[in-house]
N, C-alpha and C positions, 0 to 999 in steps of 0.2 A: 643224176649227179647229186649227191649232197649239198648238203649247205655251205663244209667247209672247203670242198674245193671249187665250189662256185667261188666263194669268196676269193681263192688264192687266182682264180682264172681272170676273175675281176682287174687282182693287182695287177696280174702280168698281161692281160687287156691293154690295162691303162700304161703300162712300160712302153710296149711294143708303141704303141702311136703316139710316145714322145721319140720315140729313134730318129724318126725321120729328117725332125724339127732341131736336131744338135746342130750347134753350129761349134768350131774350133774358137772362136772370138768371145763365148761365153760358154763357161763351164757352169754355171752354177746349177742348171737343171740335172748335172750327174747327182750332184746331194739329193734329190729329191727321189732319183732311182733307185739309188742307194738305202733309204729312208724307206721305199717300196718293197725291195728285195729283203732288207732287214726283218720285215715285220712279215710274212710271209713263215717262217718256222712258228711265230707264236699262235696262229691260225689255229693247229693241229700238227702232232705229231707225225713228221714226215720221214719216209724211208731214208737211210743214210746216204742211196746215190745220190737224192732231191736236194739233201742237204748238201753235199758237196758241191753240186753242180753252180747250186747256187753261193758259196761259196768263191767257187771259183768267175763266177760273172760278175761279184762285188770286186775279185781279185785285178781282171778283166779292168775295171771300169777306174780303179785306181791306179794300174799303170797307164791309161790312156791319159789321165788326170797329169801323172807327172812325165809328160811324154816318151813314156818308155815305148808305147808302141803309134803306129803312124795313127792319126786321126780317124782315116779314112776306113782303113782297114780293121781298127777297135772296133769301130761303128757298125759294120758289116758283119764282124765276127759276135757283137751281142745281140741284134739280131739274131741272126743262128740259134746262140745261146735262149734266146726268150721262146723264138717257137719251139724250140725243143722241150722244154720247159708246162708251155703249154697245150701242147699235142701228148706229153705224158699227165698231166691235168686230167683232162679231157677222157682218155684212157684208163686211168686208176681211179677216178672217180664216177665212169659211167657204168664200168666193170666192176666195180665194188671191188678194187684192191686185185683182181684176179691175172691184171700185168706183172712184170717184174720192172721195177723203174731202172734198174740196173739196162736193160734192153734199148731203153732213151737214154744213159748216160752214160756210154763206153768213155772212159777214162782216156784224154787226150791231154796231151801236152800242148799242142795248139792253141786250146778256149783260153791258155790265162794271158796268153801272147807276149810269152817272156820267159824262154827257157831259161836264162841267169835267171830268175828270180831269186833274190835271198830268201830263206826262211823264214817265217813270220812269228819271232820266238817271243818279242814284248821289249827282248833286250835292247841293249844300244850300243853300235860299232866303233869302234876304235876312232877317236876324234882328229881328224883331219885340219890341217890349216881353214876352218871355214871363211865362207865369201858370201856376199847378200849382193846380187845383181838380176833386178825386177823392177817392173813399171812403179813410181816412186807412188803414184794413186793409190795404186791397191795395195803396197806395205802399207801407205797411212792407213786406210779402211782396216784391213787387217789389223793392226796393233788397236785400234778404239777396237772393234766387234771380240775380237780374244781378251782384251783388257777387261770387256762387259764379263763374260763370258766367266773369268776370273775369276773374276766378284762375284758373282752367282755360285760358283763351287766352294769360296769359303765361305759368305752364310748358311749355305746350306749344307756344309759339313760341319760346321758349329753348332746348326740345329740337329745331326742325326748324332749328335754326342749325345743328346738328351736320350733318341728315339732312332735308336740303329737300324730297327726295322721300317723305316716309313721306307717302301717300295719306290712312291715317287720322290723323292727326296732325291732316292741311291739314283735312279734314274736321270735325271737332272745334273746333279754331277756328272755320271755317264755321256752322257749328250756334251755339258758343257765341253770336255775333253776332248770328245771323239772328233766336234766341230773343228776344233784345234787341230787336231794332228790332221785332218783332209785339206783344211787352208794351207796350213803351212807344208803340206806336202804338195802343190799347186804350185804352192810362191816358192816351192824349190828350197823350202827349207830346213832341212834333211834332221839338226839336231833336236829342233823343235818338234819336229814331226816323231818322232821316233822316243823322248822323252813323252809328250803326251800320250802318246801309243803304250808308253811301259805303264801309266798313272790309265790307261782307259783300259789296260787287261785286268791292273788289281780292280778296277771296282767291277768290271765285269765278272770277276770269280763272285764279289758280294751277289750281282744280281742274277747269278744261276745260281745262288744259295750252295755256292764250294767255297763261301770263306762268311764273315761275320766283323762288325764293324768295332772296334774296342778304343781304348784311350789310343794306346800304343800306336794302334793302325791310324788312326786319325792324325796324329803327331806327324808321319810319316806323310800320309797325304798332304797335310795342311804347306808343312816343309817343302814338299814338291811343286804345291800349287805357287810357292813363292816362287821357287825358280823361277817359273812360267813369267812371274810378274817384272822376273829380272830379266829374262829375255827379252821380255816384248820393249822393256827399256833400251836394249842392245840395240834391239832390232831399230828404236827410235831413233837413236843416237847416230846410228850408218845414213837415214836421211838429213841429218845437219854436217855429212862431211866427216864422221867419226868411224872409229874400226867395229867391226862386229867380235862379242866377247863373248869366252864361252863363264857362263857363272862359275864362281869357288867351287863351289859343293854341288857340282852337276855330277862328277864321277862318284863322288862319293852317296847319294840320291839312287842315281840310276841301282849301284848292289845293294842299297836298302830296298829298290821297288821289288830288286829281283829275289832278294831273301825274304821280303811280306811275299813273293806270288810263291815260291816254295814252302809255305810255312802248311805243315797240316791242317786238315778241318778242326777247330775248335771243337769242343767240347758243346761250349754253350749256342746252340742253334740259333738263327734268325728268327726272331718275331713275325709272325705272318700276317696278315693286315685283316680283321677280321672286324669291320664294322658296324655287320649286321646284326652280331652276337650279343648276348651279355656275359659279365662276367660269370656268372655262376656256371655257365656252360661251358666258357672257354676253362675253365676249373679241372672240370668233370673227363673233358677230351683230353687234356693234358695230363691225366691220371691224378691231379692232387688233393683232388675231395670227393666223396662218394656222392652220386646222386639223391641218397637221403640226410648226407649233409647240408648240402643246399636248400632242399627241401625244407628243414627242419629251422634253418635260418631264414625264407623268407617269413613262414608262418610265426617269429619274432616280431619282424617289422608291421606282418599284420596286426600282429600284438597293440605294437604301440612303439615299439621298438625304434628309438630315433637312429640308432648307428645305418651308417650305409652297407652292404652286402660285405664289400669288403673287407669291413672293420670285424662285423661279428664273425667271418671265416678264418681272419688274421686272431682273436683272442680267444673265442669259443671254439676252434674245433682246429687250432694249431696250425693252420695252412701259414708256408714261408709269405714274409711281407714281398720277397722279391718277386716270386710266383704269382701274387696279383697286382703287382705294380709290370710284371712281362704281360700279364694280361688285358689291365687297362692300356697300356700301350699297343697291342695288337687291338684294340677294342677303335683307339682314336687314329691309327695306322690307315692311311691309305685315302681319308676323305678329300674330297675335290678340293680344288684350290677356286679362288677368285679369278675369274674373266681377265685376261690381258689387255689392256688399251692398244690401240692401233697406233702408232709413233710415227715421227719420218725423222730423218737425222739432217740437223741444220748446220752449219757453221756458225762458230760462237759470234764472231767477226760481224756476221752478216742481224746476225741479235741484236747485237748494238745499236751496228748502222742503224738498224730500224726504231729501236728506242732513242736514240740520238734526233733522230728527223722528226720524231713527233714529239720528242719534247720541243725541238724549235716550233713546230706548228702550232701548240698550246701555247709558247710564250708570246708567236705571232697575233693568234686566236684574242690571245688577253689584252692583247695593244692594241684591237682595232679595237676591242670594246671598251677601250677604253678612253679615246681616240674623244675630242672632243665634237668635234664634228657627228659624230655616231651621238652620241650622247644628247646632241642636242635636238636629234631626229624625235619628232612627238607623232608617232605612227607604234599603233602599239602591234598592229600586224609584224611590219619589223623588227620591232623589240621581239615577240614571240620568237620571230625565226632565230635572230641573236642568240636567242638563250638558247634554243633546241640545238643548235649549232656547239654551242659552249658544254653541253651534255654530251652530245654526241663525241666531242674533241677529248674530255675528260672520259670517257666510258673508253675510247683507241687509248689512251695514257695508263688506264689502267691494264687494258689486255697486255698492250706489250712489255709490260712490265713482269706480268705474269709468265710473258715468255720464258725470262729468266729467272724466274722462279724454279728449285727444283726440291725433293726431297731429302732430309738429314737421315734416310737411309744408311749409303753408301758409308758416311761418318762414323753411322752409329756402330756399323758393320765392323768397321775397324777396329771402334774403340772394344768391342767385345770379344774379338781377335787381342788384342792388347793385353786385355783384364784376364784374359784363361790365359795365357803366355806369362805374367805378371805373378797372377797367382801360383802356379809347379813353382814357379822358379821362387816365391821370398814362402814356399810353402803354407798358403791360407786356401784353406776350404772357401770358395766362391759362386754363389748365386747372381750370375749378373742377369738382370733383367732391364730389356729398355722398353720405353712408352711413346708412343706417340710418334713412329717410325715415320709415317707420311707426312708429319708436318713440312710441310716447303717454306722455304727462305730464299734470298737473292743468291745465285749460283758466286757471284764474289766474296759474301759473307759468309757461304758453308767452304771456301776455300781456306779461310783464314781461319777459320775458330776452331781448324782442326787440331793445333799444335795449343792451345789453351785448354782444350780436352784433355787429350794425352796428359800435361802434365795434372792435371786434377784425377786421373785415375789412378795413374801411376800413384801419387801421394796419400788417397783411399785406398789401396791394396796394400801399400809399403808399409803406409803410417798409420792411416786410419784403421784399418783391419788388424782385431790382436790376432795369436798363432790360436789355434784351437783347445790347448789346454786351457789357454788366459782366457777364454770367453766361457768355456765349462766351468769353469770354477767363478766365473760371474755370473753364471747364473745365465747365460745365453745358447741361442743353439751352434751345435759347433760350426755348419756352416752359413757364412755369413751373405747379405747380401748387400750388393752395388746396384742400385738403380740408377738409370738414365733415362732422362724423362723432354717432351720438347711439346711444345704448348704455345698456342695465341692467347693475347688478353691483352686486350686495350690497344690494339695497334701495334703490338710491338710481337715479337718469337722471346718465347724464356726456352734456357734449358736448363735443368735442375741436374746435379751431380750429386747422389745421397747415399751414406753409409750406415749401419749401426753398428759402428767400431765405438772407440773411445771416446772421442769427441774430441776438441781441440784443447789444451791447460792452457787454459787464461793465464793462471800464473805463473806459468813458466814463460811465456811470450812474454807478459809485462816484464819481467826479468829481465829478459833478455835484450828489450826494447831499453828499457833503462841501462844495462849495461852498454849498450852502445849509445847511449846518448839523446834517443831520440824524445825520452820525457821525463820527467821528475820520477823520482821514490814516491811523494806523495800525490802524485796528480791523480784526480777521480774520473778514473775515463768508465766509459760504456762501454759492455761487450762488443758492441759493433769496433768501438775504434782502435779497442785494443786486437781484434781477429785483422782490422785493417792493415796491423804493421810486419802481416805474414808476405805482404805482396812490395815488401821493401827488398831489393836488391841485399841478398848473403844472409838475409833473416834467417837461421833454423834453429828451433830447438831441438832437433835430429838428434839422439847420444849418438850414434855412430853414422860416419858416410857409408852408404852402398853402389851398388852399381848401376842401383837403378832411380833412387833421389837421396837429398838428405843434404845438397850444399846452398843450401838457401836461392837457388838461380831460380827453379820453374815458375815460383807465383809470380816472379816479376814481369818474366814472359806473358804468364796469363792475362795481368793488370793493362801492360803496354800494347799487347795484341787488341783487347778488348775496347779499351778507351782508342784506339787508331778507329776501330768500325762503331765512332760513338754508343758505345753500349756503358755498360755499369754490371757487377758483379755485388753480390750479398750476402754475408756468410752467417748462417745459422748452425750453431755446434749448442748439443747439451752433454756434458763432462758423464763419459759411459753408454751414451747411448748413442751416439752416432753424430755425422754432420752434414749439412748441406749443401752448397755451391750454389744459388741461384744467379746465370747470366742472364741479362735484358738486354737484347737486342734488335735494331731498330731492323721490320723489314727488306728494306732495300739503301743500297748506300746512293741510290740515285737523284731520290726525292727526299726533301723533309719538310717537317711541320714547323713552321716557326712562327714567333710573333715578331712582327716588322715596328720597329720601334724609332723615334726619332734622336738624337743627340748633336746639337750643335747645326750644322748643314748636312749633316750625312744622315742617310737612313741606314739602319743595320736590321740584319735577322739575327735572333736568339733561338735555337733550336725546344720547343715548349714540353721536351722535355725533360728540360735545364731548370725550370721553370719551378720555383717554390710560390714563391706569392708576389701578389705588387698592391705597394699603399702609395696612398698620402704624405709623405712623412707630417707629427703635430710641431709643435711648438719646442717641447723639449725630449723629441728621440735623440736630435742627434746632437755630439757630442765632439770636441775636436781632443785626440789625448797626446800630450806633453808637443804640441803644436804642431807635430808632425804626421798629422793625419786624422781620418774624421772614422766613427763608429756609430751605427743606430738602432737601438734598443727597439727589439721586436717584443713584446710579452717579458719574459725572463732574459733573453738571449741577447746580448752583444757580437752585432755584428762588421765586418772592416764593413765600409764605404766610401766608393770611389767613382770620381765624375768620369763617363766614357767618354765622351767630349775631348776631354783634356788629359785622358787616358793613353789614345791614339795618338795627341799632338806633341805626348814626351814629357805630359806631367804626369806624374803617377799619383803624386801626392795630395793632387786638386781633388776637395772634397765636392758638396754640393753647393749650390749656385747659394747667393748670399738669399737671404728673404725664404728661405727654405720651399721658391719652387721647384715643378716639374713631381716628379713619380720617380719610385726607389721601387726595383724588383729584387726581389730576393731569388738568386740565381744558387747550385750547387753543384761539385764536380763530381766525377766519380769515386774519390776517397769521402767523398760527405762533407768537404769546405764549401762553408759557404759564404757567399760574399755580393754585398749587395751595390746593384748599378743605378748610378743618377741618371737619370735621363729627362728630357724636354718632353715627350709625348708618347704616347701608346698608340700606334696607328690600327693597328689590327692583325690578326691571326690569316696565314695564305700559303699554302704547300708550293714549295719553290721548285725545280727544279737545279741541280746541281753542278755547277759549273769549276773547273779550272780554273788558276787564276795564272797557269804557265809557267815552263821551266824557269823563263828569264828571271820571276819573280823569286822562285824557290817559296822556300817555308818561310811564312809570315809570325809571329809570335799570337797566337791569342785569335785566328782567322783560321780557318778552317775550308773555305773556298767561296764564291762569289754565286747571284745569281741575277738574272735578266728582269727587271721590274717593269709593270705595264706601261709604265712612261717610256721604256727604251734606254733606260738609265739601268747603273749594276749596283747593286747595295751586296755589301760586305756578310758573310755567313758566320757569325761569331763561334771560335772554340771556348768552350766557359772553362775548361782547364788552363787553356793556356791564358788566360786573362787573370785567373784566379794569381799562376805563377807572375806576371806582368806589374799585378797590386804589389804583390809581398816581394819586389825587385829580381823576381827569378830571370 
């Protein structure tokens, strides 16, 4: 027997002695026979009965799937099917082909067990009042696994826009689909199933190489994979009690999938994945340079020759740039990917809980050491254990915080779904490129700073990006690039949002800032404070509204979004050459750094980093102006100053204590005011844990949330925004 029907006897080995072990209470081991019988043609070239046969026992195993035929009886009848299967195996490969397979697979209407069968055309039948009634579990499972599943087909059909030919790429979509249309033909859900059945034939044509991947086709795709995403929200909506809907554009979807699967073979062939190779040969096979052109161009490089292969075949001996840019891409086509991690799927709910109960144990942890009694224990054995305990309790605080840690992947994913959609439409040639995909953040902080993204792309592609004459004629390449970028440093996540468009016109903003009021004709502001007044509610220097920005709304969103998840925002623009967006955002909204500070009888947290500096105040910083309030001279800088003490109790305008003691911190908000706090003492720097302060309460002005101090007592978690508006009588 050969190699390769050994191998195919192996697969169906290994079928036949899952049969026995199906149970009707769990389907999912058919996926994996299915996955078995599939892979099975790519082995070797098999006679057309084999492939039919087999065929039809995938056919077989999908109506069993959606109880078109009895259980029992499915069961029995692919048995049949497998030893038949492999008794012609066994046969044609012990005989060296001298069977006829036709002899093992008389053609029976019986093996699919389902003489209605409809046709298996890709298409999708005439829509019916649809219904969703199934066990509510496994629609939730199902809508998160399809939902993942989603998202994996549109990065990775963003990435074969680049590289149409990556084999596993097309694959991958493939798979993502296929999974889809088997669940959902399970869960009985007949539109779902039969839409991704029409999206898993077109890409199946790409990967027997009977079609080819182009913008156009992509469009179409990407379009479709929406649907999918509208669905499975349908499908959310029937678990809280809602109707199941069929999307807008599903009829009109389905005759686009079915005019891409009719559309002739292109012209321009798939890329074949050729890793092993170099360029100069993949050249040579492809008929576009001669064998002693190559030749003739390495012994250059021997020369001294710095260009790469490439360059000197593309200037010296006329080869198209497109011909070896199809080649380097067949060249990086096909290489292995990265190891997958092993997962398990938690409930978000159940994350919590768990971070929740260990931060109570930490702030427990911290009261007994703190505990007077403990303290006054002189056993240094004890002490030791103490502290290994306090290590240990901090090292749980940390993991599970990590729990909730996840990647700005899926984010990033979007936004570059956004930026090629963005771009066709205000017509800018676009490079979007992102950085630093893994970086992980608190899974409720990459919730939120979704919609702060968006509108800073949107604004880079709309505003910041010129059309590609105005960049040619600047002297730029026509197409442009969008960077997104996500980075740690210092404890905190940044994400950078950067263009080389225009840049931002200072003085048109001042302008406009001035025309509404917000500052003098002659006031000497900084480029920082003057790009700040872009994130004022209806600011635009937009000449014209579009559809997609231009009414002064999104910074505001950005601003307010960002300072909610204490972060800060930074705008760096140079006029022509591009601008930047960097957001500072704190890790997690669970925990912060603070330094615990005394004023009056109360202790408070200031978040450290609010945190400019803290003095002394001398003799003559500070200053009372026209009696209504005090100010105190840093270096150059006059700054407001206001007692927190008497801040709280409803003065606002109580400076600092007479005799000028206690410490002045110099605090700043996220627009860059800054405004310095009198206070009584500096206790010290201590990572709190973050507490509610309760509905009853609501919104405090200038408080931010409370936390458990090792006394047993709650000291107040200061907003420096909202104090800053509390000074100035906001």
């Amino acid at each position: 027997m050969t190699n390769h029907y050994a191998a195919i006897e192996g697969h169906l080995n290994s079928i036949a002695a899952r049969i026995p072990l199906l149970e009707n209470s769990d389907l999912s081991p058919f996926a994996l026979i299915i996955n078995s019988l599939n892979a099975i043609p790519g082995i070797m070239e098999l006679p057309p009965a084999f492939k039919a046969q087999i065929q039809r026992t995938v056919s077989l195993i999908e109506n069993i799937i959606l109880g078109a035929v009895d259980f029992g009886a499915g069961c029995r009848k692919l048995g049949q099917s497998c030893e038949k299967m492999i008794k012609a195996t066994s046969a044609l490969g012990g005989k060296k082909g001298e069977k006829n397979a036709e002899e093992f697979f008389p053609l029976e209407d019986e093996d699919t067990g389902n003489d209605n069968r409809v046709p298996d055309t890709g298409t999708t039948p005439t829509i019916a009042a649809p219904t969703i009634a199934g066990d509510p579990s496994l629609l939730a499972d199902f809508i998160t696994e399809a939902s993942e599943h989603i998202h994996t087909a549109e990065r990775v059909l963003l990435e074969l826009e680049i590289n149409p030919a990556d084999e596993e790429r097309i694959n991958a979509v493939f798979r993502a689909w296929h999974t889809i249309k088997g669940v959902a033909g399970f869960l009985n859900l007949k539109e779902i199933q039969s839409f991704a059945h029409g999206m898993e034939s077109a890409m199946d044509r790409v990967r027997r190489g009977e079609s080819t991947l182009n913008a156009a086709r992509i469009d179409v795709l990407l379009e479709s994979n929406d649907c999918l995403k509208a669905f499975m929200k349908n499908v959310e909506n029937t678990l809280s009690g809602g109707s199941f809907e069929i999307p807008d554009n599903y009829e009109a979807l389905v005759d686009r999938l079915m005019e891409l699967d009719a559309q002739p073979f292109p012209d321009d062939a798939a890329t074949i994945a050729c890793p092993e190779k170099k360029i100069g040969e993949l050249l040579v096979e492809q008929g576009m340079v001669s064998r002693e052109s190559v030749d003739e161009s390495l012994k250059f490089q021997e020369q001294g020759d710095k260009r790469k292969i490439g360059e000197i075949l593309i200037e010296d001996r006329a080869v198209p740039a497109r011909a070896v840019a199809g080649a380097l891409a067949a060249q990086t086509a096909g290489k292995s990917g990265s190891a997958i991690e092993e997962t398990i799927r938690v409930p978000v709910s159940r994350i919590d809980q768990i971070v929740d109960i260990i931060g109570e144990a930490v702030i427990a942890q911290s009261m007994i050491y703190a505990d007077k009694t403990i303290k006054a224990i002189d056993d240094q054995g004890i002490n030791t254990k103490i502290s290994h305990a306090a290590m240990i309790m901090r090292q749980m605080q940390e993991m599970a915080m990590s729990l909730r840690m996840v990647s700005v992947k899926a984010t990033f994913q979007k936004m570059a779904r956004l930026a090629r959609d963005l771009s066709k439409k205000c017509g800018r040639e676009i490079d979007f490129v992102t950085e630093g995909e893994e970086t992980e953040i608190d899974k409720s902080v990459v919730e939120k700073i979704g919609d702060p993204l968006v509108h800073m792309v949107r604004n880079a592609v709309d505003h910041g990006i010129e059309p590609p004459e105005e960049r040619v004629a600047a002297g730029k390449p026509q197409k442009a690039t969008v960077r997104l970028r996500a980075y740690h440093r210092a404890g905190n996540m940044y994400i950078d949002v950067a263009d080389d468009g225009r840049g931002l016109d200072r003085d048109a903003i001042f302008a406009k800032a001035v025309e509404r009021g917000l500052c003098k004709a002659d006031a000497r502001l900084t480029d920082s404070e003057i790009f700040g007044f872009i994130f004022l509610p209806g600011l635009s220097t937009a000449k014209q509204v579009t559809d997609v920005s231009g009414r002064g709304v999104g910074m505001d969103v950005v601003r307010r979004n960002i300072e909610a998840l204490r972060g800060s925002v930074e705008i760096m623009s140079t006029r022509g050459r591009g601008t930047t967006f960097s957001i500072r955002l704190p890790l997690t909204l669970a925990i912060v750094d603070g330094m615990i500070v005394a004023a009056g009888s109360e202790e408070y947290i200031i978040p450290t980093l609010a945190i400019l500096e803290s003095l002394k105040p001398g003799e003559h910083q500070i200053e009372t102006v026209m009696g209504k309030g005090q100010v105190i001279k840093v270096r150059t800088d006059l700054i407001p100053l206001v007692n927190l003490a008497s801040l709280f109790s409803g003065n606002r305008c109580a400076g600092a204590a007479a005799g000028r003691e206690g410490v002045v911190m110099i605090v700043e908000d996220m627009l860059g005011k800054k405004i310095g706090l009198h206070l009584d003492e500096i206790i010290g720097q201590q990572q709190v844990v973050i507490k509610s302060l309760g509905e009853e309460l609501g919104e405090i002005p200038g408080v931010t949330g409370g936390a458990i101090m090792n006394d047993g007592g709650v000291s107040l978690i200061l907003d420096i925004g909202g104090i800053v508006k509390l000074a100035h009588g906001g």
